[in-house]
C-alpha distance (Angstrom), angle and dihedral (degrees) to the residues before:
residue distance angle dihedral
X1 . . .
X2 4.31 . .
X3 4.01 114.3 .
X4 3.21 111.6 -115.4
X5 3.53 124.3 -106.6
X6 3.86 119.9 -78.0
X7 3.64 106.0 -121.8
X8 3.99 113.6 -121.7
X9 4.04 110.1 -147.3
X10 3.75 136.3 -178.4
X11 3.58 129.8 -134.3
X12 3.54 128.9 -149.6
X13 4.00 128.5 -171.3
X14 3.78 133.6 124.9
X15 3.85 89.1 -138.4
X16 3.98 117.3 76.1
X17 3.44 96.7 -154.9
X18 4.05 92.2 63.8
X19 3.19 91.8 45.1
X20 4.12 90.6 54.4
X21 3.61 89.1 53.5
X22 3.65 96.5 58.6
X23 3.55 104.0 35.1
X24 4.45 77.7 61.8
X25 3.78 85.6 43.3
X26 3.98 94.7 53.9
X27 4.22 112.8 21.3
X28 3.98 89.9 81.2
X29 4.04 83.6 64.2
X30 4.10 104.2 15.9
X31 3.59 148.8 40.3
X32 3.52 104.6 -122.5
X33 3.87 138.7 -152.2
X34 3.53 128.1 -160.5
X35 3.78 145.5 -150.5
X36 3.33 139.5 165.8
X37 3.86 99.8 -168.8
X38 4.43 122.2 37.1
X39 4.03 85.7 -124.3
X40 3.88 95.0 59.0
X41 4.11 86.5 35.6
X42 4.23 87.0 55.3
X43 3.87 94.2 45.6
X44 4.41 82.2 52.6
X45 3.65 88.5 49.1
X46 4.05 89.5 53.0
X47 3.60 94.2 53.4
X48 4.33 101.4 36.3
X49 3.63 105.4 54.8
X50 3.77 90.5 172.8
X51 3.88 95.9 67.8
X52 4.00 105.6 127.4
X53 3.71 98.9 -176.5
X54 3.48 139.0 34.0
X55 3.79 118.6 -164.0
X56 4.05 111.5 -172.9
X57 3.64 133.6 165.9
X58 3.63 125.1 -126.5
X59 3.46 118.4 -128.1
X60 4.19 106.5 47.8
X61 4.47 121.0 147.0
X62 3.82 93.3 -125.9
X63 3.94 87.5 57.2
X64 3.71 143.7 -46.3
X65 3.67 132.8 -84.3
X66 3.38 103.2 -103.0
X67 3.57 101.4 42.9
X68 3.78 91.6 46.1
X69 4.58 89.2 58.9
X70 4.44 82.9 36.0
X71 4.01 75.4 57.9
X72 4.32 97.7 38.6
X73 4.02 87.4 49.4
X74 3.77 87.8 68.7
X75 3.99 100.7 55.9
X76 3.98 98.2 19.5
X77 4.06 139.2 51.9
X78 4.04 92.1 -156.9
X79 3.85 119.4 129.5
X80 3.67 109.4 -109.7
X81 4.16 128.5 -141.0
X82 3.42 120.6 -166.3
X83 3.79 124.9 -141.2
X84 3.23 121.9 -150.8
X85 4.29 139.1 171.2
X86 3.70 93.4 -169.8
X87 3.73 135.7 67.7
X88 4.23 86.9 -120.2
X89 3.67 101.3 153.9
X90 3.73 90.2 165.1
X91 3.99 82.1 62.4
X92 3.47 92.0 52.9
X93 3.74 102.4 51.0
X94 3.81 82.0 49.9
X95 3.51 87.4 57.1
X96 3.97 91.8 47.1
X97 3.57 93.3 51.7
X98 4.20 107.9 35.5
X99 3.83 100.6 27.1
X100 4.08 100.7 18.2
X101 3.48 92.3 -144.2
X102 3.86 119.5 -162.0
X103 3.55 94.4 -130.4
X104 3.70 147.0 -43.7
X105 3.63 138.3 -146.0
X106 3.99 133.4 -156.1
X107 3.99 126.3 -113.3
X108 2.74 123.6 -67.9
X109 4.21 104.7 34.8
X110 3.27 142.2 -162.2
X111 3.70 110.5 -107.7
X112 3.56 101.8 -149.4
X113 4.08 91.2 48.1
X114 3.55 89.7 40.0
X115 3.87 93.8 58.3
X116 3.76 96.3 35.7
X117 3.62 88.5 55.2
X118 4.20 95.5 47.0
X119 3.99 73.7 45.6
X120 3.35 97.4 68.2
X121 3.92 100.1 31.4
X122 3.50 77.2 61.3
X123 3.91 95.9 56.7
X124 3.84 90.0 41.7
X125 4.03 90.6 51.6
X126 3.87 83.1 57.8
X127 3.37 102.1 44.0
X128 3.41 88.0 57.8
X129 3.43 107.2 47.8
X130 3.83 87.5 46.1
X131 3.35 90.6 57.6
X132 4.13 93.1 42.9
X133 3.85 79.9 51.1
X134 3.76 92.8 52.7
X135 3.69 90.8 46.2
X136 3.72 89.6 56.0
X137 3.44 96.6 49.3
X138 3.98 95.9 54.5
X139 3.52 88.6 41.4
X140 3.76 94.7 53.2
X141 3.68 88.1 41.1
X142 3.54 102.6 52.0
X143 4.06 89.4 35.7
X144 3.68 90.3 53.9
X145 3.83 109.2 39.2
X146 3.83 119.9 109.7
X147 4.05 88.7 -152.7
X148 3.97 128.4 68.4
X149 3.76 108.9 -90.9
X150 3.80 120.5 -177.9
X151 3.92 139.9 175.3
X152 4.20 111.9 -141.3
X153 3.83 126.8 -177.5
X154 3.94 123.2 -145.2
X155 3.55 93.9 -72.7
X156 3.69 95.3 57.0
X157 4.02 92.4 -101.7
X158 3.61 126.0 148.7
X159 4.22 112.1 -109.5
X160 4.00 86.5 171.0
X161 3.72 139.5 -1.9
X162 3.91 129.6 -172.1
X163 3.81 118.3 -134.6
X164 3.77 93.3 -98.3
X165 3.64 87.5 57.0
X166 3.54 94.7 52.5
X167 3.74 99.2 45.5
X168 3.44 89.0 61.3
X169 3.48 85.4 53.0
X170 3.50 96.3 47.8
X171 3.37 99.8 -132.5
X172 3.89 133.6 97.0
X173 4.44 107.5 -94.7
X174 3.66 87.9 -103.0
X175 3.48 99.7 57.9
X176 3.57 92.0 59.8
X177 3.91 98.7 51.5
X178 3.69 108.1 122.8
X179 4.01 95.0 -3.2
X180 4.16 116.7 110.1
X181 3.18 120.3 -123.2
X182 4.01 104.8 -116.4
X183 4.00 72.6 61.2
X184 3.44 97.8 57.1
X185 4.09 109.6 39.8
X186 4.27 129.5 15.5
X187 3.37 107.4 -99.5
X188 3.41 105.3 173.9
X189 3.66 109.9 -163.4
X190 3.89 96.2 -14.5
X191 4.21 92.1 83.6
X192 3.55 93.8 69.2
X193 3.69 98.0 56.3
X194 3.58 99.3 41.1
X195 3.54 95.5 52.5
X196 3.90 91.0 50.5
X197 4.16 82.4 49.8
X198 3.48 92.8 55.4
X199 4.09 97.5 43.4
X200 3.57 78.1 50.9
X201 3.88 95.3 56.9
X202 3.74 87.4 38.7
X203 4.03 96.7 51.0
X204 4.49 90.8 41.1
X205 3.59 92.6 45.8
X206 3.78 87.9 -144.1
X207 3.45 140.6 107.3
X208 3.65 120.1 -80.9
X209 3.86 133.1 -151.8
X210 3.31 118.2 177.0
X211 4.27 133.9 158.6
X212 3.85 109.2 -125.6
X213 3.99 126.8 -179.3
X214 4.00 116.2 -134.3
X215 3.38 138.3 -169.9
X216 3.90 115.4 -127.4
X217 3.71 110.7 -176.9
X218 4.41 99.0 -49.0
X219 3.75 88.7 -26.9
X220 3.84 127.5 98.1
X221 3.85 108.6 -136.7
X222 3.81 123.9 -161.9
X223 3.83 115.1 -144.9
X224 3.76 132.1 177.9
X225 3.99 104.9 -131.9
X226 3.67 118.7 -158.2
X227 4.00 117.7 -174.4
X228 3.88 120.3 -175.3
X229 3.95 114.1 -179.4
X230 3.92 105.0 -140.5
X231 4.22 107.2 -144.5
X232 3.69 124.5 -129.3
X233 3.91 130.2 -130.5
X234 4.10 84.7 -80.3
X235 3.80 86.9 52.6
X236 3.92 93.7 -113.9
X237 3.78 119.7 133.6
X238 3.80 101.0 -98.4
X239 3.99 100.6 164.7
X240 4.13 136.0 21.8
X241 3.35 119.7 -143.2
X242 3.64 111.1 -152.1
X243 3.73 130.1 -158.0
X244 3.76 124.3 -169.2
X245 3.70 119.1 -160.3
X246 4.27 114.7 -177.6
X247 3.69 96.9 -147.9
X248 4.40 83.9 168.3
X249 4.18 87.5 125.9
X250 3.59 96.5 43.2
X251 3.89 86.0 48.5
X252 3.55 86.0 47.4
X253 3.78 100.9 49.6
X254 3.77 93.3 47.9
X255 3.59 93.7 51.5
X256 3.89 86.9 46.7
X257 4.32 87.7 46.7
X258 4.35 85.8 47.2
X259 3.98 89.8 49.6
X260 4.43 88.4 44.1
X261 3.76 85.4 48.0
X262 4.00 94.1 43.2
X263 3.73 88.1 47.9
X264 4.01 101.9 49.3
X265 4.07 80.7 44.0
X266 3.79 88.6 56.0
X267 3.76 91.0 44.5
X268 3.24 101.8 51.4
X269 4.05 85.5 52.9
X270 3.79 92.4 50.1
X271 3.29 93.5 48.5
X272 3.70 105.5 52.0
X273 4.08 84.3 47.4
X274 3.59 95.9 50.6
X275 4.24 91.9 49.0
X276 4.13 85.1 47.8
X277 3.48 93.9 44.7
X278 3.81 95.5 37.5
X279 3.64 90.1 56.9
X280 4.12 90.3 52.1
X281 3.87 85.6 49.9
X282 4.17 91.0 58.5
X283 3.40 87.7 50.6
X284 3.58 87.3 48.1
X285 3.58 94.4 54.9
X286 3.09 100.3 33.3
X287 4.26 94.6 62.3
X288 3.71 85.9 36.7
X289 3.84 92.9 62.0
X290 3.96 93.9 48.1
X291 3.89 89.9 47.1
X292 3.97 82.9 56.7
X293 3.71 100.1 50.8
X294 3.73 90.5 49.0
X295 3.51 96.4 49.8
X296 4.01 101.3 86.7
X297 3.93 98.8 154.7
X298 3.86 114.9 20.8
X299 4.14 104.7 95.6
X300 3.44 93.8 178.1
X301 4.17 94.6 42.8
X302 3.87 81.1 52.8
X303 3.88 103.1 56.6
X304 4.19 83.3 42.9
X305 4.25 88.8 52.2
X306 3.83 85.7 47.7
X307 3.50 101.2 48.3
X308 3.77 95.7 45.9
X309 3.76 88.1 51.5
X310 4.10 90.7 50.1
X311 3.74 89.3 51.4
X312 3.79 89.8 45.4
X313 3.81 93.2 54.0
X314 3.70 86.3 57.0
X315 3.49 87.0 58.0
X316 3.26 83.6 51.2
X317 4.17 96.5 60.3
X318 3.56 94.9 44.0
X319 3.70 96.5 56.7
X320 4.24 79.1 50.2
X321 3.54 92.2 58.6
X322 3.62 90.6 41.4
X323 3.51 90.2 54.7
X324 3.69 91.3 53.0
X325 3.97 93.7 51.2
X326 3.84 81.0 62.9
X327 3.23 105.3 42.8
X328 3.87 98.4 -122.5
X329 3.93 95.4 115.6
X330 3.76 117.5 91.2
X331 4.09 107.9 -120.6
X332 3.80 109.6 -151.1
X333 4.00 87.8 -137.8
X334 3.82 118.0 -176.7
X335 3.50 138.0 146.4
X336 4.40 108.4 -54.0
X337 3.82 125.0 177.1
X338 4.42 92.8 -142.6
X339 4.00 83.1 -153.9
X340 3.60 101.2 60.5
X341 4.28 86.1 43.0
X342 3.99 85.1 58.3
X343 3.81 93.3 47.5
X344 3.65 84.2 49.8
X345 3.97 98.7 52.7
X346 3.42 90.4 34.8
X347 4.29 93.4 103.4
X348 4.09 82.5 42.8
X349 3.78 100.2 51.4
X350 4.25 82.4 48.2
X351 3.69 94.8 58.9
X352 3.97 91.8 31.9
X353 4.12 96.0 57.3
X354 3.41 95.7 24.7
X355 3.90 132.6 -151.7
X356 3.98 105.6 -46.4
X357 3.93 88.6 69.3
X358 3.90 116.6 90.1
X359 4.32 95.3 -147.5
X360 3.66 111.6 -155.7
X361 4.04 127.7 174.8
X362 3.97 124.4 -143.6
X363 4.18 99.0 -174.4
X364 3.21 133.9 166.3
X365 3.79 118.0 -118.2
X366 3.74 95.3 -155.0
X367 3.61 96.9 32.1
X368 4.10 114.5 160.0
X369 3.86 114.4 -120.6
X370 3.70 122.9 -97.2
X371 3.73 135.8 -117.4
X372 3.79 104.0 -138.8
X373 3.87 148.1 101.0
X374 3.88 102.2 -88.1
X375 3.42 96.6 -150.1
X376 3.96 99.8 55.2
X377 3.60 83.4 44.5
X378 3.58 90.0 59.7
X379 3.98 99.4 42.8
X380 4.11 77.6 47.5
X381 3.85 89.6 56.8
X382 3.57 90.6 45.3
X383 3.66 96.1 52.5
X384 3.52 93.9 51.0
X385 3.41 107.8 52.1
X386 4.13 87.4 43.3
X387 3.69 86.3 59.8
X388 4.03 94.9 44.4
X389 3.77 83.5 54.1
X390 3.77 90.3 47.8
X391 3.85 89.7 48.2
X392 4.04 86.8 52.1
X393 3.48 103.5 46.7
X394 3.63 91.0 -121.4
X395 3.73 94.3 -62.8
X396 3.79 129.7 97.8
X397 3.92 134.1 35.5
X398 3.56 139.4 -54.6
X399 4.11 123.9 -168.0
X400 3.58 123.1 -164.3
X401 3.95 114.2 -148.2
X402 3.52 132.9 -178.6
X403 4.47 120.8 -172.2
X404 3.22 145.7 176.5
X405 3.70 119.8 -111.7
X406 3.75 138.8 -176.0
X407 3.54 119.7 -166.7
X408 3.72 124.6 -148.6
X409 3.88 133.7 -163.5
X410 3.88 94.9 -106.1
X411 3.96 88.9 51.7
X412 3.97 111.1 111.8
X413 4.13 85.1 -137.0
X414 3.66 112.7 122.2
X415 3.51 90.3 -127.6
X416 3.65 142.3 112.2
X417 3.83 108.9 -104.1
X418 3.92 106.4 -94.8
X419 3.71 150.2 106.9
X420 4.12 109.4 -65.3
X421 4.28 136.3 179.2
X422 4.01 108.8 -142.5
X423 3.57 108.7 -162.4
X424 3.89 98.8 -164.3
X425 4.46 123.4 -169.1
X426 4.04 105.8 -156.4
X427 3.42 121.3 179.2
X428 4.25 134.4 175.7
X429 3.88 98.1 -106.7
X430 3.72 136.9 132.8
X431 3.79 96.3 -84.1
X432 4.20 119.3 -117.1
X433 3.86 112.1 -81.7
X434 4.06 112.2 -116.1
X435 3.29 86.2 -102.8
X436 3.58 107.6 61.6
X437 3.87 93.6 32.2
X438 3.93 88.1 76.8
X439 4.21 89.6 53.0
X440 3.98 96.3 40.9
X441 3.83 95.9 107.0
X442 3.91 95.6 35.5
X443 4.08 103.7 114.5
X444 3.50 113.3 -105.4
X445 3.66 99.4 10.9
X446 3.60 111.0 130.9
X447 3.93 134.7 165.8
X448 4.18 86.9 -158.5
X449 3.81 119.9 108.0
X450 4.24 111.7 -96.4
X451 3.65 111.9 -70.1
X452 3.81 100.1 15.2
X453 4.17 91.3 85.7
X454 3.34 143.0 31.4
X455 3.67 93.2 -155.5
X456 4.02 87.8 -131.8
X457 3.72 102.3 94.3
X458 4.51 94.7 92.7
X459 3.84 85.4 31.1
X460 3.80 89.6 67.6
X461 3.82 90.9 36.4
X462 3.84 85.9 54.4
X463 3.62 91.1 48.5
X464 3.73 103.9 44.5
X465 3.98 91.9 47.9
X466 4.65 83.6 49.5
X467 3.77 93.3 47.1
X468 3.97 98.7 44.5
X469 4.01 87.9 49.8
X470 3.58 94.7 -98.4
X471 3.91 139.3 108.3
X472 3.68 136.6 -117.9
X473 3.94 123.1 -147.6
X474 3.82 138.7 161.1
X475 3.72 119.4 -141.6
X476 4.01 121.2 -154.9
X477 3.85 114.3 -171.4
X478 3.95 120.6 -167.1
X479 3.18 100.4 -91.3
X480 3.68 115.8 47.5
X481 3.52 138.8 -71.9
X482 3.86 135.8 77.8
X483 3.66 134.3 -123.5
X484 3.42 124.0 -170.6
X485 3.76 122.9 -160.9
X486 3.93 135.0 -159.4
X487 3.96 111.0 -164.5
X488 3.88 107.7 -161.0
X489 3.21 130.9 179.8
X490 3.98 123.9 -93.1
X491 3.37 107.5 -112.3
X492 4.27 115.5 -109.9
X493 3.57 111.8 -107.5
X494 4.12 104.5 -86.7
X495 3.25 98.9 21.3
């Protein structure tokens, strides 16, 4: 166990010998200050801020007693005892009112009372400025934090809120003081399990930390709720302090980090299939081709030899786009204004989608070059809008856009700060269901009936956008409708 602090007093009388006789009365138990005049005593209690109590005669030339502590209240929190030789009551109800002394005591005292009651001045001084201290600390605590903090009795209401817990709320701090929270907000469904949390807390008497989901406006938010129940003299949980943490961007970048690590996974797969099976395809190919230039007579043997060797240059593609998902395909890239290659595929994407979709462009008319492999992007264009008409049932619209974009460091885009041209496909859809969005660039998943996809087409989207420097995403508003967006790179000047 510490020692408690030693007390530091002050002593104030205009004759020495007093002030001998209680500087031997209080050293064993204080540090003690003295002064024979109240001007020297103020100038000590400008320069010893931990003085508790101040001791001081009444009747003194420079001034009196109680106009000297009237004067001490004004620079110094230390209990004050008056001193006096005289039966002055008029002095002491001066002393009451202008320098609300603690006490006082007549000429000659008792030194036993006398100490005992600079003893417990003392304690109160303490007690106080403990508890000032306290009050700064919570106040600079709940001021100061970044998360929701709040103070609830045993009936869930609020004894104190910061002003991140009452935003939230919607409501100034003050309103919310001794309101619950189901009272304050609609919660919908969350009230019920966060006041079975917090009877939880209160019933354990433990700390609590648990991850809840909450719904901020139309977006879920995830936030890291710790509850601590604070006992009461009798030891019983009388209050919870409650700390709310939003942890919805870490969430978000881990789940982003799980998909990046699921992906290269996935690509390293696809790739080492594709060489294997790439190399069985040449061989393929290759002994088809002979078989053909032997065959001379055989009609019927020829249309078989040239329909095996279509299908096996299909083969041939896929294990291309594969190879692209995994980044183990050369791209030619160069420099490629995206605008010009949608004027160019605009006759293409007619006759590809056909004449239920409305085809609308949003381009940008000073839009920065790109860094990329023209053709992929194309095939990638091509894909996408195929699937939007898939996803549309060959009715509705579909606008091609293209944008500048600068990215900065405090941008959640998993990119390398930089100049960037999104070329973006958005059609008027249903929208992806959570969960398939988090399986849309896996290769050869597909939502389309057997035989009508090969479940490469965002795959190879996904991979051109990684291996030119860029990023891939699909974006889902409430509502309906897709867009998918490839970020590339802007091209370097001469390139």
């Amino acid at each position: 166990m510490t020692e408690p602090m030693r007390g530091t007093i002050l002593i104030v009388d205009d004759e020495p010998e007093i002030l001998t006789a209680l500087r031997d009365l209080l050293e064993d138990e204080f540090d003690v200050w003295s002064a024979v005049s109240p001007i020297a005593a103020l100038d000590i209690l400008g320069d010893e801020p931990m003085i508790s109590v101040i001791v001081s005669d009444q009747r003194m030339p420079e001034m009196t007693g109680d106009v000297f502590l009237s004067k001490a209240r004004e620079i110094s929190d230390a209990q004050t005892i008056l001193l006096t030789g005289y039966a002055d009551l008029g002095a002491v109800v001066n002393a009451v009112n202008n320098g609300r002394i603690s006490a006082y005591m007549q000429k000659p005292w008792e030194p036993a009372l006398l100490l005992s009651m600079i003893g417990n001045a003392h304690e109160q001084c303490q007690l106080r400025r403990n508890l000032a201290e306290e009050r700064a600390l919570l106040r600079g605590l709940m001021d100061g934090s970044q998360d929701a903090l709040s103070f609830k009795d045993t009936e869930g209401r609020f004894v104190r809120v910061n002003h991140v817990k009452a935003e939230s709320l919607g409501r100034p701090p003050e309103a919310c003081l001794r309101q619950r929270e189901p009272d304050l907000a609609p919660m919908g469904g969350q009230a019920q399990p966060i006041t079975e949390a917090e009877a939880e807390a209160f019933a354990s008497g433990r700390a609590t930390e648990r991850l809840e989901e909450r719904m901020v406006g139309s977006s879920p938010r995830f936030v890291q709720v710790t509850r601590v129940p604070i006992a009461g003299p009798d030891g019983t949980p009388r209050y919870l302090a409650v700390l709310e943490h939003d942890v919805t961007d870490r969430r978000l970048m881990e789940n982003r980090l799980h998909q990046a690590e699921k992906m290269q996974a996935l690509g390293t797969m696809a790739g080492g299939v594709a060489h294997d099976f790439n190399n069985l395809l040449t061989a393929i190919l290759g002994s088809l081709e002979l078989a053909l230039r032997r065959n001379d007579s055989d009609a019927r043997l020829q249309r078989l030899l040239e329909n095996a060797t279509t299908a096996a240059e299909r083969g041939t593609t896929l294990t291309q786009r594969l190879l692209t998902f995994s980044r183990q395909r050369d791209l030619a890239l160069r420099s490629v204004d995206a605008n010009q290659v949608i004027h160019e595929m605009e006759d293409l994407l007619t006759r590809s989608i056909g004449m239920g979709i409305v085809v609308s462009e949003e381009l940008a008319e000073d839009l920065w070059a790109a860094h990329v492999d023209p053709d992929q992007l194309e095939l990638a264009l091509l894909n996408l809008c195929i699937n939007a008409r898939d996803a549309m049932e060959g009715e509705g619209s579909l606008t091609l856009i293209t944008q500048n974009l600068s990215v900065q460091e405090e941008d959640v885009l998993e990119l390398v700060p930089g100049d960037y041209v999104l070329v973006a496909v958005r059609d008027t859809g249903p929208g992806i269901p959570p969960e398939v969005m988090a399986r849309v660039f896996e290769p050869f998943f597909t939502t389309k009936p057997v035989g009508k996809g090969t479940g490469l087409g965002l795959s190879m989207v996904y991979g051109l956008a990684q291996q030119a420097g860029g990023l891939a995403r699909v974006l889902c508003p409430e509502g309906g409708g897709t867009t998918v967006e490839i970020i590339l790179p802007r091209a370097p000047d001469g390139a």
